[in-house]
N, C-alpha and C positions, 0 to 999 in steps of 0.2 A: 504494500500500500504506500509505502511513504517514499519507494522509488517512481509512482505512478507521481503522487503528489511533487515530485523533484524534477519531472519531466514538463508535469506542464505550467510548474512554475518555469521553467527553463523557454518554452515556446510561449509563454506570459509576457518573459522579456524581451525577446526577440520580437513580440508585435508591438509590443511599446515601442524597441528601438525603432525600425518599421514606420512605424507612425508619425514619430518624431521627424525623420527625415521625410516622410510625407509631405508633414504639415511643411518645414519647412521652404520644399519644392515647391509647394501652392503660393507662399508666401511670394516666394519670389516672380512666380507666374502671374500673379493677383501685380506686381510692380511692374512687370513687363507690357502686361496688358494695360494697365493706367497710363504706363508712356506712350505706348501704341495708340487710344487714343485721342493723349494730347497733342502728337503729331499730327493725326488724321484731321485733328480741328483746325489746325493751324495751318494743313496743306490746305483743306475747304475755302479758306479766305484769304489765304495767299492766291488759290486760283481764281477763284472771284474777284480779283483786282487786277491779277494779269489778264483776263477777259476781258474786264471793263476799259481797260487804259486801249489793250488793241481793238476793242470794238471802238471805241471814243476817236482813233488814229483812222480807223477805215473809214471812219462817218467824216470825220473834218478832213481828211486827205483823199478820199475816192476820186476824184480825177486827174489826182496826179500818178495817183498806182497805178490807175486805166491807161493814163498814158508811158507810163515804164513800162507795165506789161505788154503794150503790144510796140514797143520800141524792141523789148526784147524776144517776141515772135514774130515778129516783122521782119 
């Protein structure tokens, strides 16, 4: 009995240790992901302003593009 009792106190620890570095791993995954999506916020409105600045450039320069582009297929 008390070799049974010594075994699974033994497999007791080892899910603890187990666990321990589980939690750990999550921790750090739970950090990566937070970064991930303060990047992803940050790419959203960085693109939204470089859209905006070259939509803003096409609307107040369109005929002079029209005219480089077909200088240049011309």
């Amino acid at each position: 009995m008390e070799a049974r009792v010594a075994r699974l106190e033994t497999h007791v620890e080892y899910i603890r240790r187990d666990l321990d570095v589980m939690t750990a791993d999550l921790k750090e995954v739970h950090s990566d992901l937070t970064s991930i999506k303060r990047r992803m916020a940050y790419l959203g409105g960085a693109g939204f302003v470089v859209a905006a600045i070259f939509a803003w450039v096409i609307n107040n320069r369109f005929d002079e593009i029209v005219k480089i582009l077909t200088k240049v297929a011309g």
